[in-house]
MARZASE-221924 format. One record per residue (C-alpha): x, y, z; residue in one letter. Coordinates in Angstrom, 2 decimals, m for minus. Layout:
residues N
east:north:up:resn
X:Y:Z:A
...
//
This chain:
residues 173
east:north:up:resn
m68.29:m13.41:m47.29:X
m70.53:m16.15:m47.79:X
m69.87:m19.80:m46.03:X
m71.60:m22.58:m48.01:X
m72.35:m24.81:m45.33:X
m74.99:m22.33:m43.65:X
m78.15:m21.46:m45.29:X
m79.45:m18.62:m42.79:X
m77.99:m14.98:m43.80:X
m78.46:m13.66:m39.95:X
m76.54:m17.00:m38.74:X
m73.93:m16.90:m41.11:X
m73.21:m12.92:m40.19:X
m72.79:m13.88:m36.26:X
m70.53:m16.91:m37.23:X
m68.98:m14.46:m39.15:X
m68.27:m11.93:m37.16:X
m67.04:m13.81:m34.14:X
m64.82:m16.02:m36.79:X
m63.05:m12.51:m37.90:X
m63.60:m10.92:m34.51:X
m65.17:m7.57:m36.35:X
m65.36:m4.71:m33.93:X
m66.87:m1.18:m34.83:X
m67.79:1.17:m35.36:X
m69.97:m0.58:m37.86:X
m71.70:1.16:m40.89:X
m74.92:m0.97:m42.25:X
m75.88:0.66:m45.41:X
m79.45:m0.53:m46.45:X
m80.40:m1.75:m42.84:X
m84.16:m2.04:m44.25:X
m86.28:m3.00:m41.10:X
m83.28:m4.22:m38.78:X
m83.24:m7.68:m38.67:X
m79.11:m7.41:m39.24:X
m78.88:m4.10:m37.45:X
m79.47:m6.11:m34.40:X
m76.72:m8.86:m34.70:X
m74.42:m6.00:m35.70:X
m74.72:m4.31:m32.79:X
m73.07:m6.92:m30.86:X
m69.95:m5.70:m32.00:X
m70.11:m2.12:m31.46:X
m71.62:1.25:m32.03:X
m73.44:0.94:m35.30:X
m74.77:3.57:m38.11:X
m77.23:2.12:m39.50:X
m78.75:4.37:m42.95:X
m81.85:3.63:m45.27:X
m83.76:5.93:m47.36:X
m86.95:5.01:m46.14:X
m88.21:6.45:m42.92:X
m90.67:3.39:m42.59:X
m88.22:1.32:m42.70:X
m85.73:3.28:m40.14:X
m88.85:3.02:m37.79:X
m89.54:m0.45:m37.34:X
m85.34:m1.27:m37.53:X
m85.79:0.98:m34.26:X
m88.19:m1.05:m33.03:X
m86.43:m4.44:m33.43:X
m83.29:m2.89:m32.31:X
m83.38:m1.69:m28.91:X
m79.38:m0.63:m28.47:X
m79.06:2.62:m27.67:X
m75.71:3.27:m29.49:X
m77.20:2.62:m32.46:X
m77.52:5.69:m34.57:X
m80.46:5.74:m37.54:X
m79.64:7.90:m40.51:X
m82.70:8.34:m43.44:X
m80.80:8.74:m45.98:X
m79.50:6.97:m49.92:X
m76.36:5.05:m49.62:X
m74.35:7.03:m52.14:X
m75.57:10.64:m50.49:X
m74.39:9.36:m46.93:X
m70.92:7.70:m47.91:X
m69.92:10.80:m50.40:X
m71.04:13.06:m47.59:X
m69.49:11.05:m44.56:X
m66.00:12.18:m43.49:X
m66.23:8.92:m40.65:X
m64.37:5.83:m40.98:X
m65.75:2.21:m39.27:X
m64.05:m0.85:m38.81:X
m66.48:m2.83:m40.11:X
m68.61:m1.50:m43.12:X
m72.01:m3.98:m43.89:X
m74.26:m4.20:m46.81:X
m76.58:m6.84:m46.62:X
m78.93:m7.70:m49.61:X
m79.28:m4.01:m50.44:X
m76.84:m3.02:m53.57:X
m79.47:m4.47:m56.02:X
m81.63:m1.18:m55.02:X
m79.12:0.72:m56.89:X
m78.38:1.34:m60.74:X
m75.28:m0.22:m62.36:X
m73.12:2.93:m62.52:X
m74.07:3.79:m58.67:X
m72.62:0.74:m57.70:X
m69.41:0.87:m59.43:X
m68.99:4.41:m58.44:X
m70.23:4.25:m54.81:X
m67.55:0.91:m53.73:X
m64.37:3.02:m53.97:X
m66.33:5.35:m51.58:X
m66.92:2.48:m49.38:X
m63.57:1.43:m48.96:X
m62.22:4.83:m48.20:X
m64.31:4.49:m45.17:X
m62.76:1.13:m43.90:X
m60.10:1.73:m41.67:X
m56.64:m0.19:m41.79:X
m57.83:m3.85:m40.76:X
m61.29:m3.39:m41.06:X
m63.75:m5.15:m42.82:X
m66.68:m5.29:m45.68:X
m69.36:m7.46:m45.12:X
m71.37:m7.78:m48.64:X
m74.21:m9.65:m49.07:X
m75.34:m10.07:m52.71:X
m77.82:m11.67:m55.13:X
m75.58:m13.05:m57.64:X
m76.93:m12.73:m61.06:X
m75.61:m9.82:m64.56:X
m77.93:m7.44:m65.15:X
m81.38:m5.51:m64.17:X
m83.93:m7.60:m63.85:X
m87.79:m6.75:m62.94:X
m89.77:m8.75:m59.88:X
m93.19:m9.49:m59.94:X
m94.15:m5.92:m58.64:X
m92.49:m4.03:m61.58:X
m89.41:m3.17:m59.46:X
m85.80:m3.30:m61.59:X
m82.86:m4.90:m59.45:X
m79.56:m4.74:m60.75:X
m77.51:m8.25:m59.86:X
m74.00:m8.43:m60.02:X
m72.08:m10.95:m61.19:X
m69.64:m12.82:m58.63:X
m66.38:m12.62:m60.81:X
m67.21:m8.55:m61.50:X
m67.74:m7.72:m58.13:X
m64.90:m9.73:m56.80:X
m62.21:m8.20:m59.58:X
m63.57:m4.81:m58.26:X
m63.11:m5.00:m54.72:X
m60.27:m6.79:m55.37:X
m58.30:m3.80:m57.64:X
m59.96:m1.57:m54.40:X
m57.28:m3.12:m52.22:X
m59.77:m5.45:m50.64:X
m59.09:m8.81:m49.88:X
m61.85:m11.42:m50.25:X
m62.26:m14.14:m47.42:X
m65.19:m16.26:m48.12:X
m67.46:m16.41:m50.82:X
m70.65:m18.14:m51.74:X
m73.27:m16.35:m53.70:X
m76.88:m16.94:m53.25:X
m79.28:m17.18:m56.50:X
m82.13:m14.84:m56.45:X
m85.50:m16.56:m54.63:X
m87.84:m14.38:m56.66:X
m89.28:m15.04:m59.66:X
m87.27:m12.20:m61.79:X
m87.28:m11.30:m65.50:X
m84.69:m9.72:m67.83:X
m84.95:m6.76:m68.85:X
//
């Protein structure tokens, strides 16, 4: 989903969005403190879930629209749970939160809740592996080509690419 010739993530997701004209409902799964929750709800209602009610608070802050729904909860709890479909599903810098096997096991999930002619916006740090930050925290990074042949064998057609590298000094684990 990625365009090359734009360095700004928030940017590139409004060019985006008006390219594909993306409607919603909109799902934002990991919407951290809101900074995309806001350009997403230019195109619709959106449902915007994190596990972390600090985080839920200040996206509420930034984000001011009134039709857009905060949910505190994980990512895998809410999509298993969720019997809703959007039209455009986005998860923005926030798989790398999850382990391995979550991530392989939650994306079917995900694109059982896309409806006919919707779309996935995912934003990744490319990389194969866990790796640790500074802080002690393990990410898990995917590699381009295995998260591509995924989603693709999901039915999902891939648009644009161009993964990012990691900006944070990581280590392997």
């Amino acid at each position: 989903m990625f365009n090359g010739k734009q360095n700004n993530t928030l940017d590139l997701i409004k060019s985006w969005l008006k390219k594909h004209d993306c409607k919603g409902p909109v799902l934002e799964l990991g919407c951290g403190f809101g900074q995309y929750t806001t350009v997403l709800s230019t195109i619709g209602k959106v449902t915007a879930v994190d596990i972390s009610n600090q985080m839920i608070s200040l996206a509420k802050k930034l984000n001011s629209n009134q039709a857009t729904q905060y949910i505190k909860s994980d990512m895998v709890s809410f999509v298993s749970e969720s019997n809703q479909n959007f039209n455009t599903i986005a998860i923005i810098y926030s798989l790398f939160h999850l382990p391995l096997n979550n991530i392989y096991n939650l994306l079917p999930d995900i694109v059982n809740h896309i409806n006919i002619g919707g779309y996935l916006i995912l934003v990744i740090h490319e990389g194969n592996g866990v790796y640790i930050n500074k802080k002690g925290v393990p990410y898990t990074l995917l590699s381009y080509s295995d998260i591509s042949t995924t989603l693709q064998k999901l039915g999902c057609v891939i648009l644009e690419t161009n993964i990012p590298i990691p900006k944070q000094n990581v280590t392997f684990l």
